[in-house]
MDTraj code that builds the backbone (N, CA, C; nanometers):
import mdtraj as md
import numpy as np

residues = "UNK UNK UNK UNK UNK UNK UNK UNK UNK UNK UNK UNK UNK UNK UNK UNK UNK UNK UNK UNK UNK UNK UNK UNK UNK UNK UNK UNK UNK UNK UNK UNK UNK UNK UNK UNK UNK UNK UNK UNK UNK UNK UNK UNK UNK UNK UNK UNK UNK UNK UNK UNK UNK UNK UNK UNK UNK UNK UNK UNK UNK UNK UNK UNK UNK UNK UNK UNK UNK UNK UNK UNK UNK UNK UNK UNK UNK UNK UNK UNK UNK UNK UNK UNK UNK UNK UNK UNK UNK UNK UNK UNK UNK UNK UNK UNK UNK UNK UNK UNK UNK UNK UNK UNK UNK UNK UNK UNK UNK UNK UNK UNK UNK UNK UNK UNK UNK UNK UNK".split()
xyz = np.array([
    [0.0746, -0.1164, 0.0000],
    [0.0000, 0.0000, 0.0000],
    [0.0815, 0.1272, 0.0000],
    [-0.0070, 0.2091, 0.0330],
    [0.0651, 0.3644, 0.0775],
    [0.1905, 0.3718, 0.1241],
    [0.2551, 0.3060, 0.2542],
    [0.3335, 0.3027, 0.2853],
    [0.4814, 0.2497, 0.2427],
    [0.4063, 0.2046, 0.1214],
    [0.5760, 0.1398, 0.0435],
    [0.6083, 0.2620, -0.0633],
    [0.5323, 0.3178, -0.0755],
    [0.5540, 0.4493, -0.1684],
    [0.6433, 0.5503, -0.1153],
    [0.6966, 0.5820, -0.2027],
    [0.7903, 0.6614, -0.2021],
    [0.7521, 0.8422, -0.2059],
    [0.8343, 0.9366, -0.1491],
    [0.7858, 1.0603, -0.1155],
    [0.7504, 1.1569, -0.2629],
    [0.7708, 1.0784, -0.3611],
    [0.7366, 1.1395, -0.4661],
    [0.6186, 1.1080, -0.5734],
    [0.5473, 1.0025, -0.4796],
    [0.3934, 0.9955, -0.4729],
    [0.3095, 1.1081, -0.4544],
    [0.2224, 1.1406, -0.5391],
    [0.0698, 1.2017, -0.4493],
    [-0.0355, 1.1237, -0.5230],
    [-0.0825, 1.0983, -0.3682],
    [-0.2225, 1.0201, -0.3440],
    [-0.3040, 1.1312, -0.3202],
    [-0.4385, 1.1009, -0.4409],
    [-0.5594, 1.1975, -0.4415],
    [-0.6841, 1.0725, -0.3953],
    [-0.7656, 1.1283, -0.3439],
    [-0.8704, 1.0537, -0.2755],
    [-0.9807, 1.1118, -0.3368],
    [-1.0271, 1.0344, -0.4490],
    [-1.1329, 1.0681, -0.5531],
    [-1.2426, 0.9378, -0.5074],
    [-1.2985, 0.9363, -0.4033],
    [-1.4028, 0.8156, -0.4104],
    [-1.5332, 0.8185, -0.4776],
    [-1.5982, 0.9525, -0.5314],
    [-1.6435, 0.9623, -0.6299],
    [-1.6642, 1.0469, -0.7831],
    [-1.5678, 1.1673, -0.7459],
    [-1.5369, 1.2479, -0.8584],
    [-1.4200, 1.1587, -0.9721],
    [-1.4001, 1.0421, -0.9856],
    [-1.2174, 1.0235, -1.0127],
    [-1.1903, 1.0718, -1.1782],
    [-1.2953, 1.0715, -1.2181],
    [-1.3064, 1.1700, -1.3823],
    [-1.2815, 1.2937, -1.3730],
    [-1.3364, 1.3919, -1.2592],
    [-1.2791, 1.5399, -1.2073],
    [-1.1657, 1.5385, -1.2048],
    [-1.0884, 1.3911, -1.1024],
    [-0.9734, 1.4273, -1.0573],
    [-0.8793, 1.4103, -1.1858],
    [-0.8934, 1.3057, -1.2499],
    [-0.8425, 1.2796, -1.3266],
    [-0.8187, 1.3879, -1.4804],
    [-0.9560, 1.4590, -1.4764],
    [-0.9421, 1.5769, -1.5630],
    [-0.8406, 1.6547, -1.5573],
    [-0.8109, 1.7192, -1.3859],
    [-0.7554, 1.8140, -1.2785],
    [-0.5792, 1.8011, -1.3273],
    [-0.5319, 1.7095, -1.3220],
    [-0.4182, 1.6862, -1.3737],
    [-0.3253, 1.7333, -1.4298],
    [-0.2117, 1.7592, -1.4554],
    [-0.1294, 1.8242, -1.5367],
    [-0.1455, 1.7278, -1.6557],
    [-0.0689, 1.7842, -1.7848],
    [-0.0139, 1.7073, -1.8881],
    [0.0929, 1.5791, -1.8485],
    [0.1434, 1.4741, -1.8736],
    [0.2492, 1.3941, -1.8731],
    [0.2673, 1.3419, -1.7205],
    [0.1357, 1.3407, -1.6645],
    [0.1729, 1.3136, -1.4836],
    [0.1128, 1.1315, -1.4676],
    [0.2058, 1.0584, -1.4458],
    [0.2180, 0.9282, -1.4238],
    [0.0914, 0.9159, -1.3483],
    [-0.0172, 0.8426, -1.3519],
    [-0.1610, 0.7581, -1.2746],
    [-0.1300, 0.6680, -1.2544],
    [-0.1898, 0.6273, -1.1462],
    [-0.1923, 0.4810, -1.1172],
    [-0.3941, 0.5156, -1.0483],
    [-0.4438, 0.4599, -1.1016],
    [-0.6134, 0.4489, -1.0518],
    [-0.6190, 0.2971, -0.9553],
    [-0.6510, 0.3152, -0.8268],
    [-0.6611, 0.1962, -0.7649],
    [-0.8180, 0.2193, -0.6658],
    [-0.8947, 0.1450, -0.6999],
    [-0.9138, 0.0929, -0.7970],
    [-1.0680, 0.1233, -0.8445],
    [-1.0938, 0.0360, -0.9563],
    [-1.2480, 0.0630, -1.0197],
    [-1.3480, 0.0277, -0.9807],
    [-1.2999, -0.1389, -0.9334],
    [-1.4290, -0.1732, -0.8088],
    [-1.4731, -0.0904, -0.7045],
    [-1.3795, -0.0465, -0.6442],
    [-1.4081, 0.0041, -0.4811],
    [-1.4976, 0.1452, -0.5629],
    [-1.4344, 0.2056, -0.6793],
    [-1.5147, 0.3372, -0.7245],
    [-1.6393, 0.3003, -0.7866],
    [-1.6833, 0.2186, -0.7923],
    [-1.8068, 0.1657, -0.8728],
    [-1.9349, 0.1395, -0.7166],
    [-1.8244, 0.0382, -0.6203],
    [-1.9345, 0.0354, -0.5228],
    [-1.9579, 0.1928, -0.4469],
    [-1.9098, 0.2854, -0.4731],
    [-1.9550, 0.4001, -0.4071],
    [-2.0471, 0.4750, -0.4679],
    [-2.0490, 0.4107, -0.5957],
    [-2.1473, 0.5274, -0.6989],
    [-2.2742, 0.4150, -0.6310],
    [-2.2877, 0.3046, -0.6775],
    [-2.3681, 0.2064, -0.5991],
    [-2.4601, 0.2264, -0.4677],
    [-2.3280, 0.2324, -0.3984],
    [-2.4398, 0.2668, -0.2287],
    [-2.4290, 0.4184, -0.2309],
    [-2.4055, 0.4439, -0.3161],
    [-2.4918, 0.6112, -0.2850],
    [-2.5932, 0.6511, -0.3682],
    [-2.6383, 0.5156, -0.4291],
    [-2.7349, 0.5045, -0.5477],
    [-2.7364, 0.6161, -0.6420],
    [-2.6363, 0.6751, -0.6918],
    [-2.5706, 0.6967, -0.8062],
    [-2.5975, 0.6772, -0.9497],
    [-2.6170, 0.7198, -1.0743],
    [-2.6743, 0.6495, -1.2063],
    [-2.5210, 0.6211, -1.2618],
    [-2.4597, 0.4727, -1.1919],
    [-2.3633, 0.4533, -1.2157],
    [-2.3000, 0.4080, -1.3814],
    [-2.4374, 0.3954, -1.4424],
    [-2.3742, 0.3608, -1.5649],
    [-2.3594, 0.5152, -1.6128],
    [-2.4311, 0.6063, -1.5971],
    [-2.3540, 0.7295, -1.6599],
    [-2.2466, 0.8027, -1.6205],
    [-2.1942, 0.7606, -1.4720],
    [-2.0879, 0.7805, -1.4083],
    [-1.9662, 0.6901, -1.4658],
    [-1.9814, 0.6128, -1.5641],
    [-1.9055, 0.4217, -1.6044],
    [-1.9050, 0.5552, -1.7543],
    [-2.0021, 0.5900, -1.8114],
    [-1.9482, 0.6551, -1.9263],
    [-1.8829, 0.8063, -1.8907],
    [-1.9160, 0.8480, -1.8283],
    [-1.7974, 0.9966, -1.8007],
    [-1.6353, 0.9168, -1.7776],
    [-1.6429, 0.8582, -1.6926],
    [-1.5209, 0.7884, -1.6478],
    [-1.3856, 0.7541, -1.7588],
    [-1.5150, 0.6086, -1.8724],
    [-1.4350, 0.5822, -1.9530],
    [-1.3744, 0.7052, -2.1003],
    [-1.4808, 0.7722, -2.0736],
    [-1.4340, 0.9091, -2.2240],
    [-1.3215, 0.9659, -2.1608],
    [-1.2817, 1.0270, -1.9743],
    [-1.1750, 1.1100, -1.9433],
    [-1.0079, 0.9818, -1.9763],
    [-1.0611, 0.8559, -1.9366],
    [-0.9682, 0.7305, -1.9362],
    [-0.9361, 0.7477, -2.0877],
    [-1.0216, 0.7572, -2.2650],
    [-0.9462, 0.7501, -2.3377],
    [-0.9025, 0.8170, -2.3987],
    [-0.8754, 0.9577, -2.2966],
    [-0.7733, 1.0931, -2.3698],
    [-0.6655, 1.1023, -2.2357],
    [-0.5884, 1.0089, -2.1805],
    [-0.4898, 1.0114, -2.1279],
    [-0.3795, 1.1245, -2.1681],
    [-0.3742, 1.1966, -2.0576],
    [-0.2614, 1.2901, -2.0728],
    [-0.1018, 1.1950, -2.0276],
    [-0.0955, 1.1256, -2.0199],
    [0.0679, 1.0461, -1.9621],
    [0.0340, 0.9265, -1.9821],
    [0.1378, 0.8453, -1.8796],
    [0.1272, 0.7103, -1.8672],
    [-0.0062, 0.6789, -1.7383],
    [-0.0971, 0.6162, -1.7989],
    [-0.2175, 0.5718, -1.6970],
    [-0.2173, 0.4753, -1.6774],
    [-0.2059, 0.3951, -1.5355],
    [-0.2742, 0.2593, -1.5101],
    [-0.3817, 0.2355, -1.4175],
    [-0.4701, 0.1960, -1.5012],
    [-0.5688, 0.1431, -1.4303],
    [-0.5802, 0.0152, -1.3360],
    [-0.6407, -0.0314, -1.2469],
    [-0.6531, -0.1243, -1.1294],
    [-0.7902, -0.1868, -1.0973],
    [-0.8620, -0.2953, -1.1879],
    [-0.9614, -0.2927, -1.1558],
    [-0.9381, -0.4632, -1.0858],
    [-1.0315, -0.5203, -1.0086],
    [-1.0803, -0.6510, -0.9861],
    [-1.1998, -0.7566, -1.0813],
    [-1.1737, -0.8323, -1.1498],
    [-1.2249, -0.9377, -1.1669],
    [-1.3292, -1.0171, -1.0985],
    [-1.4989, -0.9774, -1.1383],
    [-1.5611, -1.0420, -1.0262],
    [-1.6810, -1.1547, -1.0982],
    [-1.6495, -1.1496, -1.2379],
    [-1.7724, -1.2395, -1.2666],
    [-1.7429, -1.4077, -1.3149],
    [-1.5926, -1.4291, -1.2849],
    [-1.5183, -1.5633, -1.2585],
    [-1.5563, -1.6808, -1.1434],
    [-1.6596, -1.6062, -1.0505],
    [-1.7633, -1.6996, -0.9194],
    [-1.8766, -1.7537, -0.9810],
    [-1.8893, -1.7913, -0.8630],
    [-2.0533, -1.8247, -0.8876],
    [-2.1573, -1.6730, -0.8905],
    [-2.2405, -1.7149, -0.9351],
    [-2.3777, -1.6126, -0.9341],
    [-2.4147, -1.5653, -0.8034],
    [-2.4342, -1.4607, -0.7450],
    [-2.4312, -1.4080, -0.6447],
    [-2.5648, -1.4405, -0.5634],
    [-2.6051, -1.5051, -0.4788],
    [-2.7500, -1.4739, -0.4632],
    [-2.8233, -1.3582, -0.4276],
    [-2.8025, -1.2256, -0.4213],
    [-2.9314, -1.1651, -0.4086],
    [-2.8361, -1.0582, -0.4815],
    [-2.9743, -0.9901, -0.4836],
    [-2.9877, -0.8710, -0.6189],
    [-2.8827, -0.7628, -0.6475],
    [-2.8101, -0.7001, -0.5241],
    [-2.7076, -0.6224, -0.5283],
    [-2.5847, -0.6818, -0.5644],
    [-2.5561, -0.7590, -0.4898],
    [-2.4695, -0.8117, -0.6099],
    [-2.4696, -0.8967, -0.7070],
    [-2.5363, -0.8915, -0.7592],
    [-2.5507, -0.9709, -0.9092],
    [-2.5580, -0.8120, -1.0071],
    [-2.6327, -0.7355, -0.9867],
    [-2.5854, -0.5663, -1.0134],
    [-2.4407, -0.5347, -0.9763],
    [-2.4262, -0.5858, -0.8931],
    [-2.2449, -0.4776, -0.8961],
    [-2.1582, -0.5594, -0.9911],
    [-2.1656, -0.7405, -0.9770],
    [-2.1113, -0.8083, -1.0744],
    [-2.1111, -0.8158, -1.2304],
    [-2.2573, -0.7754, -1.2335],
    [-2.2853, -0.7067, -1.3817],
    [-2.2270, -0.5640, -1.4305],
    [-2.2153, -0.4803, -1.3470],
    [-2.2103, -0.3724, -1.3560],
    [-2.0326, -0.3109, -1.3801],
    [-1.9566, -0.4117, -1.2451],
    [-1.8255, -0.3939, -1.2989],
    [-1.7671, -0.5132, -1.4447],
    [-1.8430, -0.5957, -1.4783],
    [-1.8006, -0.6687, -1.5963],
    [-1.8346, -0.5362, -1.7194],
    [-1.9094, -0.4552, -1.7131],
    [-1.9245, -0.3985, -1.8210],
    [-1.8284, -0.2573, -1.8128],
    [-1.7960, -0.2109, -1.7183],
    [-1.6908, -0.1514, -1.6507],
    [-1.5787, -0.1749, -1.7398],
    [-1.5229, -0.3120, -1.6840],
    [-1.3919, -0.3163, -1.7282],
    [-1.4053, -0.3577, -1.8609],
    [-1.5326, -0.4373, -1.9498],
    [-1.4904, -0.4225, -2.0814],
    [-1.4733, -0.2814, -2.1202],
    [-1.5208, -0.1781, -2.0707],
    [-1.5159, -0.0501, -2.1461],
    [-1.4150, 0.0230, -2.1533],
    [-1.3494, -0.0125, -2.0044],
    [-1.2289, 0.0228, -2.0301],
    [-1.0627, -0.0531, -2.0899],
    [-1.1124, -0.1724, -2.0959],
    [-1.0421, -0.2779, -2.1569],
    [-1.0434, -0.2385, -2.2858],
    [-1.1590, -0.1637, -2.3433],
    [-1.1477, -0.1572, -2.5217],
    [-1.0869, -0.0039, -2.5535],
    [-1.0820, 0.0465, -2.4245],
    [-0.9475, 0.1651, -2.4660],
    [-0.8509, 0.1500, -2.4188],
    [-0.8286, 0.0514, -2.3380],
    [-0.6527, 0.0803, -2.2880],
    [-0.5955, 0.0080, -2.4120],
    [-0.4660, 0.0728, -2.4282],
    [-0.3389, 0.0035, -2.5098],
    [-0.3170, -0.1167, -2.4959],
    [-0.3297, -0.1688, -2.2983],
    [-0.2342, -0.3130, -2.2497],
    [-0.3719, -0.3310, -2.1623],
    [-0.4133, -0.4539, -2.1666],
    [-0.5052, -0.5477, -2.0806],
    [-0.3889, -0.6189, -2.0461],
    [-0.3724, -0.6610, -1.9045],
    [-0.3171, -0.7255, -1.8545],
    [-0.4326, -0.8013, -1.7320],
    [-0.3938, -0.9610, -1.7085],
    [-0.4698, -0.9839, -1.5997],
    [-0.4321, -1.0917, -1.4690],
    [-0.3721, -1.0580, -1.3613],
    [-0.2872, -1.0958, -1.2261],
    [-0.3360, -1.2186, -1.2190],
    [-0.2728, -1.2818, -1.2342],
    [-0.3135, -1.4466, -1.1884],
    [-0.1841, -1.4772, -1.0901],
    [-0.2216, -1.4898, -0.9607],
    [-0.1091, -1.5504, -0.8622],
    [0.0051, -1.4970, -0.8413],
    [-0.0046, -1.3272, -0.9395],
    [0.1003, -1.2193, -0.9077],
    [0.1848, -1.2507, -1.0407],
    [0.1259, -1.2912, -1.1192],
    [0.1799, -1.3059, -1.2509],
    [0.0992, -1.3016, -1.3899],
    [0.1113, -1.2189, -1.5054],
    [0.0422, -1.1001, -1.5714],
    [0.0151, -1.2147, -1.6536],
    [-0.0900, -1.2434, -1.7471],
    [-0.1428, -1.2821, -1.8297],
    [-0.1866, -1.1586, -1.9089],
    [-0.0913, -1.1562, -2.0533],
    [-0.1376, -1.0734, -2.1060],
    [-0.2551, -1.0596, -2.2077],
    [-0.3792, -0.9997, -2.1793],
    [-0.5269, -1.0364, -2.2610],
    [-0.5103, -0.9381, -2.3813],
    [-0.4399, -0.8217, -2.3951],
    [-0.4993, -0.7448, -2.4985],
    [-0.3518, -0.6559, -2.4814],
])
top = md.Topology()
chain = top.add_chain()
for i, resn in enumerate(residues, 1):
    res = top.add_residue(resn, chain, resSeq=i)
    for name in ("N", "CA", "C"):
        top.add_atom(name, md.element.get_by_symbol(name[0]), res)
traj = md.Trajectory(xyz[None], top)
């Protein structure tokens, strides 16, 4: 986490603007977005119209000013969720990360701390 970072980090705490923040930015300033799940369940429990929050998001994601990495989690590899919220959040971040999967340059995906490269 935080603490292995080095003093030439800045950590911005966007839990639901992260398209503002991400606008806010200089030109050529290194991102790291961690992560999409945790920003998806906040648009969620704050009942949020998260799919139009999922399209602001992905349009600021495919005019990158620098090097961007995104950080999302993988959640529709389980079983079917039983009740209704999450089977919505599981739906909701699968369409998430295809959207942003079809603009990034590099899909990459962590298996056991080792990259499988998808795209």
């Amino acid at each position: 986490g935080w603490s292995r970072r080095g003093e030439g980090w800045t950590t911005i705490d966007a839990p639901l603007d992260l398209a503002g923040a991400l606008e806010a930015l200089p030109d050529d300033q290194p991102v790291l977005v961690d992560c999409l799940t945790l920003w998806l369940t906040n648009h969620m429990l704050a009942e949020h119209d998260f799919d139009l929050e999922c399209r602001r998001l992905a349009d600021v994601l495919s005019r990158p000013r620098g090097p961007w990495f995104v950080v999302s989690n993988e959640v529709g590899q389980g079983i079917v969720p039983d009740n209704a919220l999450a089977r919505r959040f599981r739906d909701a971040a699968g369409r998430l990360n295809q959207q942003v999967a079809t603009i990034a340059d590099t899909v990459l995906l962590m298996v056991a701390g080792l990259p499988l490269k998808v795209k």
